[in-house]
N, C-alpha and C positions, 0 to 999 in steps of 0.2 A: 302774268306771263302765261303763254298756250303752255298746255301740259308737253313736257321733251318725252322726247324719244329717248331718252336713254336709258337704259337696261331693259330694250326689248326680247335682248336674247333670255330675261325671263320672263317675259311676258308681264309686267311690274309698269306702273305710269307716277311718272315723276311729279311731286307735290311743290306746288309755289304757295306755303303759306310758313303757317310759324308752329310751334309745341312750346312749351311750355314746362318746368319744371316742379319733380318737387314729390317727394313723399309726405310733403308738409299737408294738412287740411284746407290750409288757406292757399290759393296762388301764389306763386314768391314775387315778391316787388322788382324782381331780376326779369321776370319775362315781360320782354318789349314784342310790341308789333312793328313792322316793318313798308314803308309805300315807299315806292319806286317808280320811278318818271323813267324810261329809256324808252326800250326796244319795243317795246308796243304802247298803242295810243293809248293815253287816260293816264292812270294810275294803277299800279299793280302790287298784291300785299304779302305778306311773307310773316316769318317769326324770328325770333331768337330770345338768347338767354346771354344776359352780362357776367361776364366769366372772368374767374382772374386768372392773367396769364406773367409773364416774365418780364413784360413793359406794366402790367397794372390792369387794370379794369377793362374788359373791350366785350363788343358784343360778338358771342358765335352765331354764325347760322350757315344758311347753305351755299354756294357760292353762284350755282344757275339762278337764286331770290333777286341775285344785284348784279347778274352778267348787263354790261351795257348801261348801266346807271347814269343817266345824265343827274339825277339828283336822287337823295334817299333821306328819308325821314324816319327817324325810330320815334316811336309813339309810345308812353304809358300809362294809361288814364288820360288825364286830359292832355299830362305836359308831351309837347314836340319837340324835336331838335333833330341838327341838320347831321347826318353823318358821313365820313369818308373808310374807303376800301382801306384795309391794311395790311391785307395777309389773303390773297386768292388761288385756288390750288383746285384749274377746273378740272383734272385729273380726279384726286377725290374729293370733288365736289364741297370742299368748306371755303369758309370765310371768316376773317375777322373785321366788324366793323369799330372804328372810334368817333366818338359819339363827344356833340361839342354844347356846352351848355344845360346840359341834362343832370338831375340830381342821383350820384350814385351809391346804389342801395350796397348791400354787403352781396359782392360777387361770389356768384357759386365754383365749386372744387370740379376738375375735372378728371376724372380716374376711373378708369375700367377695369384696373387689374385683377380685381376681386371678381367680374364677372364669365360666367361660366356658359349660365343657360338655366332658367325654372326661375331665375330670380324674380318679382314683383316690385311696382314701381309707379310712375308717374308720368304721366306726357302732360303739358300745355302747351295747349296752342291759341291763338290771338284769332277770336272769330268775330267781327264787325264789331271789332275795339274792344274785343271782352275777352279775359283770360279763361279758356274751360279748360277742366283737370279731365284727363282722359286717362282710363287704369291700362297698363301695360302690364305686358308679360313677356321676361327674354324666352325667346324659344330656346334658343342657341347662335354662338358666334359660328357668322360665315365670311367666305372670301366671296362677294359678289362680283361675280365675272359681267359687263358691262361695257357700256362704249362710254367716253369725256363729255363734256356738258353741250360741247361741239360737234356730237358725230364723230369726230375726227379718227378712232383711235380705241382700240380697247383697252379696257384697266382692267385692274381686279381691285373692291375695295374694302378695307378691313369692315367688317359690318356686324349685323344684325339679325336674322329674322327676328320677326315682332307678332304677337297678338294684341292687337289695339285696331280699334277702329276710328280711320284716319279719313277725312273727307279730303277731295281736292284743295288747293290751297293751302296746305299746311307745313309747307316745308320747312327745313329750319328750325322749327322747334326742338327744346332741349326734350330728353328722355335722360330722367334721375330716378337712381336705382338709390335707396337708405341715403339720400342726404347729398346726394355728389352727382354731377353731370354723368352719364356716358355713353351718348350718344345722341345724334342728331338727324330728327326727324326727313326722311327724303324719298321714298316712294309708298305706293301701295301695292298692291298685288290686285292683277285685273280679275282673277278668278276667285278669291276668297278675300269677302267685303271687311273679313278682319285680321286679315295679316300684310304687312307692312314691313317696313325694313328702316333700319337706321344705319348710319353710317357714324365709328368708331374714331374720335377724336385724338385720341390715344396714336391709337394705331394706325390711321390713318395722315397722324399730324405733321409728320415729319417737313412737307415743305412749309405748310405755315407758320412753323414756331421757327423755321431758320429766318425766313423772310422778317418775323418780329425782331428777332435776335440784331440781323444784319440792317434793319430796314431796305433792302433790295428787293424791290419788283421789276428788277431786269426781264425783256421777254414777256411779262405777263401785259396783255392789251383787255385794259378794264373798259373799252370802248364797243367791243365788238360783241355782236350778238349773235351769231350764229356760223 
């Protein structure tokens, strides 16, 4: 997907790839990559992380990775499978995917209560089918003031600043602070090649965990791209 516009008004460009989790050494068998058939020609890649949520096991990542999806594939090592939207909330920009035929590893914890700001951690993200551990740093939680994954509309979204250096393509991936999900890889900063921003699952989650809860995607059009 072309890099969005959205959160110009910090001068920040929106990442279509994946991150990765994990204070762990090894990559966690939880981060999958992500290809995408829709809204522009070819194929397009993303990230996330298999996260347990209040239905069970599902993939997080970003929700502009899968806006328009005519089909999506989560990838891990070799194995593929086919996955559907469950939970899209292009306000703050997350997503839950489920994922059909895939062998599932032991899903990660999602919890940010514990974080503050100074903490140390972990990003992966999915780079041409390979999981790289990227070191993070919370700067501090912010309210990123922004426009929807549409243009449409300003937000504010519970977040991030980050020191990690994050290439294009990366969105979506998990950011895990000691062992637990919290936060989710989504832009970078156009003036300093190492700070970044995640967006706060927690804090931000509110429509997607009603939407698991209720299964209601009333209103939400997983068709359209722009």
């Amino acid at each position: 997907m072309n890099p969005s516009r959205t959160g110009a008004i910090l001068g920040i460009t929106a990442l279509v790839s994946t991150c990765s989790t994990g204070c762990a050494n090894d990559p966690p068998s939880a981060a999958v990559g992500i290809e995408v058939r829709g809204c522009d020609p070819g194929i397009e890649h993303g990230s996330g992380m298999i996260v347990d949520t209040d239905i069970g096991p599902l993939v997080l990542t970003s929700a502009h990775v899968v806006k328009g999806a005519r089909s999506i594939t989560v990838t891990r090592g070799d194995e593929r499978a086919q996955a559907t939207v469950v939970a899209f909330d292009p306000e703050m920009d997350l997503a839950h995917l489920a994922v059909d035929e895939l062998a599932t590893p032991f899903p990660w914890a999602v919890d940010s209560t514990a974080i503050t700001g100074g903490e140390v951690g972990s990003a992966y993200v999915v780079r041409d089918g390979r999981v790289v551990t990227l070191p993070v740093t919370v700067v501090r939680r912010i309210n990123i003031r922004t426009e929807d994954i549409y243009i449409d509309g300003e937000t504010l979204k519970p977040g991030y600043e980050l020191r990690v250096d994050i290439d294009p393509g990366d969105s979506g991936g998990a950011i895990v602070v000691d062992g637990e999900v919290i936060g989710v890889v989504w832009a970078r900063s156009r003036r300093d090649v190492d700070r970044a921003y995640g967006i706060d699952p927690d804090r931000a989650g509110t429509t997607i965990t009603r939407q698991l809860r209720t299964g209601d995607l009333t209103g939400v059009d997983l068709t359209r791209c722009s």
